[in-house]
C-alpha positions as CSV (number, residue, x, y, z in Angstrom):
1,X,6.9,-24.8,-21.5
2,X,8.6,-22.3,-19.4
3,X,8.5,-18.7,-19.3
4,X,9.4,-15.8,-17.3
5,X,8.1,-12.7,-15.8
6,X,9.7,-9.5,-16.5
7,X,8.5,-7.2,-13.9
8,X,9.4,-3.1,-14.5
9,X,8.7,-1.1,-11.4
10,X,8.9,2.6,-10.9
11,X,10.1,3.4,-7.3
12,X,8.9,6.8,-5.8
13,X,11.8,9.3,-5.6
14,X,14.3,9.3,-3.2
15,X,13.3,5.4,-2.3
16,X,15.2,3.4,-4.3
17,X,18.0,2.8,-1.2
18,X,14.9,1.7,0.7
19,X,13.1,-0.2,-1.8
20,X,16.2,-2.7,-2.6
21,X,16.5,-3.1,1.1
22,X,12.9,-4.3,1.3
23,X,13.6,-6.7,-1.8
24,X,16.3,-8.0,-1.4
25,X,15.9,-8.8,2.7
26,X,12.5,-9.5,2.6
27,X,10.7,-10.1,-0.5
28,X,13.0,-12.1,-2.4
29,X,14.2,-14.6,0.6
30,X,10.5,-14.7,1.5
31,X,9.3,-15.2,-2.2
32,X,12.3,-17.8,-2.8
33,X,11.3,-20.0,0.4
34,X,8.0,-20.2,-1.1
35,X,9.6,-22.1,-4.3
36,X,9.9,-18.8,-6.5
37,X,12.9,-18.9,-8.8
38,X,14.5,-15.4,-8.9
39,X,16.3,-15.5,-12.0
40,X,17.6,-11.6,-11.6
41,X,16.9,-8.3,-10.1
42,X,18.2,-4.8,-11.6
43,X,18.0,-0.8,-10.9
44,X,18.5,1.6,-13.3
45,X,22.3,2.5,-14.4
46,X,21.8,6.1,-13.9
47,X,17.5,6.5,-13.5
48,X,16.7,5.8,-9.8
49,X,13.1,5.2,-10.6
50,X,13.5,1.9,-12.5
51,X,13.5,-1.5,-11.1
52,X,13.5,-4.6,-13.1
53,X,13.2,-8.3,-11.9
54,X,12.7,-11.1,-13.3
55,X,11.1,-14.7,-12.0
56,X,11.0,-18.1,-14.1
57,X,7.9,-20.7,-13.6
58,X,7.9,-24.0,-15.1
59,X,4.0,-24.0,-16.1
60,X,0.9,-21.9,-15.8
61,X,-0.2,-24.3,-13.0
62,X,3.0,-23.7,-11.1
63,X,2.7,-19.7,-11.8
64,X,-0.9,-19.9,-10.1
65,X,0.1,-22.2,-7.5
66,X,2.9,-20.0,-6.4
67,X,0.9,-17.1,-7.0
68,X,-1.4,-18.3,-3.9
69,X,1.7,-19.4,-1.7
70,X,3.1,-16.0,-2.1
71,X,0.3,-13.5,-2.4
72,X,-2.3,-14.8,-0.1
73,X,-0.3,-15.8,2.4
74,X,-0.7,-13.8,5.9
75,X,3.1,-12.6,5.8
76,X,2.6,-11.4,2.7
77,X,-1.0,-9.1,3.2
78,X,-0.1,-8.3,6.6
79,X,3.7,-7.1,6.9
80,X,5.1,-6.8,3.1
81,X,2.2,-5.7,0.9
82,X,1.1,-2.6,3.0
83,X,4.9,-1.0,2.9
84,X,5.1,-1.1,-1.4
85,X,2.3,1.7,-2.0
86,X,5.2,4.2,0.5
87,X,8.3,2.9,-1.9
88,X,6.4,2.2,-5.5
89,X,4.5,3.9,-7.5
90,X,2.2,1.2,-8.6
91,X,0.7,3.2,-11.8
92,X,4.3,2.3,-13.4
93,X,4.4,-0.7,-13.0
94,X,4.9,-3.4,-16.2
95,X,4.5,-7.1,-16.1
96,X,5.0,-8.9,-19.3
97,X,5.4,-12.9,-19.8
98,X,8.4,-13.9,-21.9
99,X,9.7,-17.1,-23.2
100,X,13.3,-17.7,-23.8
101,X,14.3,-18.1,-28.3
102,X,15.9,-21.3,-29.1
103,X,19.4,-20.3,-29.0
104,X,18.7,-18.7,-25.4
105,X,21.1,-19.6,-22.4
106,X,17.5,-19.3,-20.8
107,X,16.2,-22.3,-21.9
């Protein structure tokens, strides 16, 4: 069955300008070439600290295998990964698996 991460970040203050720049230049086209499915990315209305994305996977197996793809790739360790701790403050951070109800449009 399907399900999706919601991911809830809190982005250091005064960063937020420079944090969607990072995401949605780099870490989302990078993340999406790797077979990710971005299903949607959001900032706080009127709270500059809060971030929200989510990503849909098709199976646990897919999830991991992405995962890898992503995470361990070189990109990934050596040019994206070591600019997040400057933008996010990772103690805030909230990932939480969801699947869609049966009268979702998310199915």
């Amino acid at each position: 069955m399907a399900f999706y991460e919601l991911r809830q970040y809190k982005v250091r203050p005064g960063q937020m300008e420079a944090f969607l720049k990072v995401m949605e230049e780099e870490i989302i086209p990078f993340q999406v070439a790797h077979g990710m499915v971005i299903t949607g990315s959001y900032r706080g209305e009127t709270d500059d600290s809060i971030y929200v994305w989510t990503r849909r996977f098709e199976s646990e197996e897919q999830r991991v295998a992405l995962y890898k793809a992503v995470y361990e790739s070189d990109q990934w360790k050596n040019v994206i990964a070591p600019r997040i701790p400057d933008l996010l403050d990772r103690s805030g951070m909230v990932v939480t698996r969801i699947v869609p109800t049966t009268r979702s449009v998310a199915q």
